[in-house]
N, C-alpha and C positions, 0 to 999 in steps of 0.2 A: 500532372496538373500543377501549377505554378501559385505559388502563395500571393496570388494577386485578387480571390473571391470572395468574400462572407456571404454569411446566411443572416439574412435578418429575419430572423424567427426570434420574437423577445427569450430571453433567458431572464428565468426565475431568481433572484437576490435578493439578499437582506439590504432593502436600504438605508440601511443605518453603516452599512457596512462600504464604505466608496472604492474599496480597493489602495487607497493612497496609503503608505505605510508613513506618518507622522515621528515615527520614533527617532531619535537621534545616532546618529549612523557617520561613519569615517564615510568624507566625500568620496575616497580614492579605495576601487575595487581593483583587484589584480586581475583578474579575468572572468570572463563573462560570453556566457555563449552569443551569437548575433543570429536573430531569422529574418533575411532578409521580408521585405512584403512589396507585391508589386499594387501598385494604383490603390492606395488605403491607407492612411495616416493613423497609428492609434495612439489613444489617450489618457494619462492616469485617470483612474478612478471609472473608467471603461470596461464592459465585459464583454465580450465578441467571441461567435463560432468563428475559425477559420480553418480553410483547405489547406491542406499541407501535401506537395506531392513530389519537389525533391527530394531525391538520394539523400543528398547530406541532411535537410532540413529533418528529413521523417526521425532519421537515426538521432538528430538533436533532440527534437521534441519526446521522444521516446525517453533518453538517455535523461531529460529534464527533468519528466513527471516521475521517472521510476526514482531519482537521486532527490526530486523535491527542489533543484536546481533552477533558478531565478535565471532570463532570460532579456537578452537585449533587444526590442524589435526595431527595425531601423527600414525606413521607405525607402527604395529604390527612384534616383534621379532620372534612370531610363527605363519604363518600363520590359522593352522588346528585351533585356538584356536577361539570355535565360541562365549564367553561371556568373552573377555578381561577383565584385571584389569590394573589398572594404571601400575603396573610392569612387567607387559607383551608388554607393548608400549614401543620404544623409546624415551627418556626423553627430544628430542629438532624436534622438528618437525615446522612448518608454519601456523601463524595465519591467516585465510583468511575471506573471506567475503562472504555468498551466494547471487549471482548475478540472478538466477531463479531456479524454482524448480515446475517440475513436476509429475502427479501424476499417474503412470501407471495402466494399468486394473488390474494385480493382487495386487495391493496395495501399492507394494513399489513405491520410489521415485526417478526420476533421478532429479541431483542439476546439475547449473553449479556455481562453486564456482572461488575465483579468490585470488592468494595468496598474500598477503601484507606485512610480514615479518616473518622472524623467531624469534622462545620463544622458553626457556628451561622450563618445568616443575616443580613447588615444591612442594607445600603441598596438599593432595587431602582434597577435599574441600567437597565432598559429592557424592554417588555411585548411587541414585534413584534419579529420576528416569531414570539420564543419567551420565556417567562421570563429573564432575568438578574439576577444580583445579586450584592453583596462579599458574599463570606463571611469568616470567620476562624477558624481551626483551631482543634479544643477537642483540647490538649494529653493525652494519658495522663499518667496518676500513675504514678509512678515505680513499673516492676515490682519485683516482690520477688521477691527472689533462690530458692535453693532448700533458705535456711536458716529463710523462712517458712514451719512448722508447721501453721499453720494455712490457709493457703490450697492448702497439698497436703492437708491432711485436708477440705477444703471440695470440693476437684474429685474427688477420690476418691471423696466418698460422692454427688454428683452423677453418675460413671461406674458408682456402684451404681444408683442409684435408675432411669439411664437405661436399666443393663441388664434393671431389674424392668420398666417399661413396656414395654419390646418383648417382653419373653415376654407382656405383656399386650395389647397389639396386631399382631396380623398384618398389617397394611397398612405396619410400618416395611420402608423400605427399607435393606436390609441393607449397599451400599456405601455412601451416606449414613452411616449409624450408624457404620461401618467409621471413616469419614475422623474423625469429631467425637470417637470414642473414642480416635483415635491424636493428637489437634490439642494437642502440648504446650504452646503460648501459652496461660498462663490467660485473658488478657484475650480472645481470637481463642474462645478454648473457649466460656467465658462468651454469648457471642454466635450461636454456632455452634446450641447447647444452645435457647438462646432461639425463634431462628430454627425449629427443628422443633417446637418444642410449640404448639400448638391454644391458643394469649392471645388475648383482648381485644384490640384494636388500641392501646387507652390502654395497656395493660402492655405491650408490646410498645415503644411508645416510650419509656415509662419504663425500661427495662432500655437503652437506646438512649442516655439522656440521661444514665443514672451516671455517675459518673466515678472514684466508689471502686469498685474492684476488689470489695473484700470486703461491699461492700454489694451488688452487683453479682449475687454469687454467692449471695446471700442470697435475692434476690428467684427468680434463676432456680431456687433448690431448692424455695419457698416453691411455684411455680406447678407444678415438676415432681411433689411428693407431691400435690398438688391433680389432679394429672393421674391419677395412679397411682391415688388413691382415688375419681377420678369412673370409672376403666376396670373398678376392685374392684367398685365399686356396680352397674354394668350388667352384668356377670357374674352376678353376685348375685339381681342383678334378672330376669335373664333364667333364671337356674337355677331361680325360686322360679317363675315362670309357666309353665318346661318340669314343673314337678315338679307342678302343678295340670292341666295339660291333660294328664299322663301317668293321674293320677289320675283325671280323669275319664272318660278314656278305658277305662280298667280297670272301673270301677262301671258305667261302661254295656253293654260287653262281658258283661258278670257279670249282670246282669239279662237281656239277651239270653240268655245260656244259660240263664239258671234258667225264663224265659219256654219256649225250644224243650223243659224236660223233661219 
């Protein structure tokens, strides 16, 4: 099985805790394991189960959790491709941390892994028995404080819009929802926000690859009304075909009876 599935079952966290490591760090790593993932973009301050069921991948995530070994995860540009190469990945993806990892009966492994920032990719560093490669840390833009106006008025109206989609979908999960409405890091929110909504895998990286905050939050509100109005449309949609087959069902009832008088 191919690292392209998660479980959204919520996992338990300290939400004080985002997973982003803040502390001040040499941009430039010499080497760094890479897991590829197919159809799933992850994000700092993100915590996710995932399948792991490559050869090389198992032995990485193993070799990871036993060394305490920090890990690059990087999306795949084609999914069908089942033995990537470094130019088959996305060249900026999320450095994380596996937080547990266990071992299922047919062998593969579910991780829960937990993302701590993002790296861009540079030189590959060696292909066996798993991916490696330098990366170097893509720096955040200086947060803005809590005298920025506008990016409390931008996460605001993103905790409205997300509270209009769950009254519009029942399948949200409610501690999920819990955690991303309480997540007061804009830039951690940003991402959190991203991570739940139903994207294209290319937007999905592109909200991955901003690096303005406030462009950032643009994009995520842009996909979330886009959500909310594909959820209004099937409603809609589904009210005008109940309110046809109610109809028809009434005219033919009504010819029956006028038939039995």
């Amino acid at each position: 099985m191919a690292e392209d599935q998660n479980n959204n079952e919520p996992i338990e966290i300290d939400q004080n805790d985002t997973g982003e490591d803040t502390t001040t760090h040499d941009a430039q790593v010499d080497a760094i394991p890479v897991l590829p993932l197919r159809n799933v973009v992850f994000y700092p301050g993100q915590m996710m189960p995932l399948f792991v069921g490559r050869a090389s991948s198992v032995r990485l995530i193993e070799e990871a959790y036993r060394n305490q070994t920090m890990v690059l995860v990087l999306t795949q540009k084609d999914s069908s491709i089942d033995v990537p190469v470094l130019d088959d990945l996305y060249d900026v993806g999320t450095v994380v941390r596996v937080v547990k990892i266990y071992t299922m009966p047919d062998g593969s492994k579910s991780i829960v892994v937990q993302g701590a920032y993002r790296a861009r990719t540079g030189t590959l560093v060696s292909e066996d028995p798993y991916l490696k490669a330098s990366i170097s840390r893509l720096e955040e833009d200086p947060m803005p404080g809590p005298e920025d106006v506008e990016i409390t008025a931008m996460v605001n109206n993103i905790r409205n819009l997300l509270k209009q989609l769950s009254d519009l979908v029942a399948e949200f999960n409610p501690e999920q929802l819990n955690l991303i409405m309480n997540t007061e890091q804009a830039s951690n929110f940003s991402f959190l926000v991203a991570a739940l909504l139903n994207m294209p895998i290319n937007e999905k990286q592109e909200v991955l690859e901003c690096m303005d905050l406030k462009d950032r939050l643009r994009k995520v509100t842009v996909a979330l009304t886009r959500s909310i109005q594909q959820q209004e449309l099937s409603k809609k949609i589904q009210s005008d075909v109940q309110e046809t087959i109610n109809k028809t069902q009434r005219e033919y009832f009504l010819r029956e009876q006028m038939r039995a008088i």
